[in-house]
N, C-alpha and C positions, 0 to 999 in steps of 0.2 A: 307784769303782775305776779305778784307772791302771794298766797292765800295757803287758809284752813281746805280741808275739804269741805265745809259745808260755802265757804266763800268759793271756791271752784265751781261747784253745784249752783248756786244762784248763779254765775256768770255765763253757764254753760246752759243751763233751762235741764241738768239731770238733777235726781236726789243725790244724795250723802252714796245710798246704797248702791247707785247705780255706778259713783265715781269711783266706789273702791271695788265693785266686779267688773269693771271694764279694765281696770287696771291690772285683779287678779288676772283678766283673760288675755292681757297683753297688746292688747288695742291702745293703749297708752305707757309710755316706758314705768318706770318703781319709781314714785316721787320719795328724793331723800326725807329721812325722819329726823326731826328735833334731839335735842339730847331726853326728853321728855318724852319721846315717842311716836309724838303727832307727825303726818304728812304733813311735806309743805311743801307744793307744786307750784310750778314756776310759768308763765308767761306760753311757753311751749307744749302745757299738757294741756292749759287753754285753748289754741292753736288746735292741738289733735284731738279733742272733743269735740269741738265744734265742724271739725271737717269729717267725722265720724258718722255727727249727726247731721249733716250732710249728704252723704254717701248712703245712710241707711234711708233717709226720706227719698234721695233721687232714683234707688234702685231694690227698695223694696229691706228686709228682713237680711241682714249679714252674718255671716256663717258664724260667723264670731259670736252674736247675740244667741245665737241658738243650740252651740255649742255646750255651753253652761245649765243644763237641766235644774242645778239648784239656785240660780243667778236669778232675783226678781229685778226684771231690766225692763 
């Protein structure tokens, strides 16, 4: 799967907001840009969002998430 950020976000159950500070915070690699600009992530940030969220449900709040004081996550 190749999607927008807002299609990454429906596939993964985050918002928009949440896929591009999880990203800033490095919890998922830099999805290459468009010549236009836009992200456009691939099949594998799918993959690591979903085992993310994962990881924070099985074991509570990840350092990562809390990290970010100005990140609405």
């Amino acid at each position: 799967m190749e999607g927008s950020t807002a299609e990454v976000a429906a596939a993964t159950g985050y918002s928009p907001q949440q896929v591009r500070n999880l990203e800033a915070l490095g919890v998922i690699p830099p999805a290459p840009r468009t010549p236009s600009g836009y992200r456009q992530f691939s099949a594998v940030h799918v993959r690591d969002l979903a085992a993310y969220r994962d990881l924070a449900l099985a074991v509570g709040p990840v350092f990562a998430r809390r990290r970010c004081a100005t990140c609405a996550l």
